[in-house]
C-alpha positions, 0 to 999 in steps of 0.5 A: 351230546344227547338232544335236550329240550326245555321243560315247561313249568308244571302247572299246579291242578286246578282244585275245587276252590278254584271251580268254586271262585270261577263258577261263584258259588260255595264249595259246598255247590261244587262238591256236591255237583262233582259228586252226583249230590242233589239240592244244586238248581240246575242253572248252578249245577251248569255253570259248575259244569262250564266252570270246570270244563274251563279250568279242566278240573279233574278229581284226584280220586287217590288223592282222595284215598290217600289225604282224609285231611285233605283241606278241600274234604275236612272240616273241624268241630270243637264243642264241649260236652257231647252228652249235653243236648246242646252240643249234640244237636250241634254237632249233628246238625253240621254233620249233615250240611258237611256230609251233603256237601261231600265233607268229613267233620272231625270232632275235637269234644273239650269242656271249658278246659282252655289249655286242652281246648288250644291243643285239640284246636292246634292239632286239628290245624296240623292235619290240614282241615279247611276250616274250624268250627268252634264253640270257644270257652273263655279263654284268650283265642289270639293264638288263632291269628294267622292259623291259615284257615277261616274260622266259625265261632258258634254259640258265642264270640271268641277273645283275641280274634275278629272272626265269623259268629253264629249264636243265638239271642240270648239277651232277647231270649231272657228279655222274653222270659222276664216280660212273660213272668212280668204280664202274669203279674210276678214281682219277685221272680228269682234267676238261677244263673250258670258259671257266668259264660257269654250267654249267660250274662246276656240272658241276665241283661235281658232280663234286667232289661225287661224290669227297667222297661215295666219300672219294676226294681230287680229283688238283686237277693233273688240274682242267684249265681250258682257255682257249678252249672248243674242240676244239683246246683239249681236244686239246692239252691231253688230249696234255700230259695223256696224256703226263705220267708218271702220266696219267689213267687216265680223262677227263671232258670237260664240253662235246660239243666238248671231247669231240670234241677228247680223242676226236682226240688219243687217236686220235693218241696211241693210248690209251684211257683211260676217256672220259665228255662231257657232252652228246650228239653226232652220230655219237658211237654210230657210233665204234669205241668208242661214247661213253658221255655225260651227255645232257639232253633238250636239245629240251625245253628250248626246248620248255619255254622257249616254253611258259612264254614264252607263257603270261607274255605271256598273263597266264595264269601270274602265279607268281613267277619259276619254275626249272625243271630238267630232270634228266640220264642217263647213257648207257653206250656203251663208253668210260667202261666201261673198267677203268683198266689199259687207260689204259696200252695202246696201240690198234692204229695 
């Protein structure tokens, strides 16, 4: 009979996570190291290096080739509308902080469509990516648990699930606009409000807040709950607004296209009533009157979403689901400077 011998268990290949738990650092460091990228301090950079001299970690360039959904090289974004600024510069700020750690981002693009929303999320876990990044819309996220890869919530939180946030203060950043407008001396200053998402509502608190706070009472005819979150909302309804006996000596406008939309029928009508948006826009210090704006540092929250994104999948940081908020400015251009009579003059046509 031929001579057999014992076969030892194969032994799994150590992977970039396991460098990333020995060595204590995000799998971004690691990759960025095993791929000759720079931003690693040296200290890092060696014990990387110790790390994968113990574990004789060896990257498997064909596997590399031949699995683009391999868990340790792809992230996945799902955001709404890509020709909104917004999303964009989302997307592009997370693209970079993946693509300097060695990651590819695959992009799913859904607008507020839930169902379409839980398929593009489904089929992005199918193909293996090592975490998601998402701008949720409003529907129940529940069917995320147990989905096997951590999750980064962006711009808003998520029903149904306990997990990572990254958002902006949108109730601090509406309490900012209103207390501006309120020092100018404006009483009757009117909100034009988008579909009532998550951000929305809390700008909408904050400037509630910013009232009770000066003892002055909300004018609640002035709350204007638009039904579609256009410009072509915001103008129509800043003309009937504008035109009413005793219109709004100022206005805030709770999304950058809202703005756009109450800057245009306040060239038609020729007013000028106080005008403060939320979010900044382009050209926006290039018009006649420069808008004064809340603005958050919208590429860091992509940033930061990606940060955190990556080191989850690395196992690099097990704390419990994290908020992070980053605060909001004011920036003062001319429009919401105005003093409340020059609500009721008439620019030149």
């Amino acid at each position: 009979m031929p001579e057999t011998f014992p076969t030892k268990p194969e032994v799994p290949r150590p992977t970039m996570i396991d460098v990333a738990r020995r060595a204590g650092v995000g799998l971004g460091t690691v990759s960025r190291v095993v791929n000759g990228g720079h931003g690693v301090r040296d200290e890092t950079a060696q014990r990387v290096r110790a790390a994968i001299d113990e574990l004789g970690f060896q990257r498997n360039e064909v596997a590399r080739a031949l699995r683009p959904g391999k868990k340790s090289t792809s992230l996945a974004l799902v955001l709404g509308d890509l020709t909104n600024p917004f999303y964009a510069t989302i997307a592009k700020s997370s693209l970079e902080v993946a693509g300097q750690s060695g990651f590819a981002v695959v992009l799913g693009s859904v607008d507020e469509d839930p169902e379409g929303e839980k398929r593009a999320i489904q089929e992005l876990v199918s193909r293996q990516v090592a975490g998601l990044m998402i701008v949720p819309d409003q529907g129940d996220h529940a069917f995320l648990q147990g989905a096997g890869v951590p999750v980064v919530f962006v711009d808003r939180p998520a029903t149904g699930i306990d997990a990572d946030i990254v958002m902006v203060d949108n109730e601090g950043g509406g309490r900012l606009a209103a207390e501006h407008l309120l020092a100018q001396g404006h009483e009757r200053i009117a909100i034009l409000l988008a579909p009532s998402y998550y951000t929305i509502g809390r700008r909408l608190r904050g400037f509630r807040r910013a009232h009770r706070a000066a003892g002055i009472d909300v004018d609640e005819s002035l709350v204007i709950q638009l039904p579609e979150g256009n410009a072509e909302a915001a103008e129509k309804a800043t003309h009937e607004v504008m035109l009413r006996p005793d219109p709004p000596t100022a206005i805030f406008a709770s999304t950058n296209f809202l703005t756009e939309g109450v800057l245009r029928a306040l060239g038609e009508l020729g007013r000028e009533p106080a005008v403060v948006g939320f979010d900044d826009f382009r050209l926006a210090d290039m018009l006649p009157t420069p808008v004064t704006v809340v603005a958050s540092d919208i590429a860091e929250l992509g940033r930061s979403a990606a940060r955190l994104l990556l080191d989850r999948a690395s196992g690099a940081d097990t704390r419990p689901p994290q908020r992070i908020v980053l605060p909001c400015g004011l920036i003062e251009r001319g429009s919401g400077e105005r003093p409340p009579d020059s609500a009721a003059k008439r620019k030149p046509r």
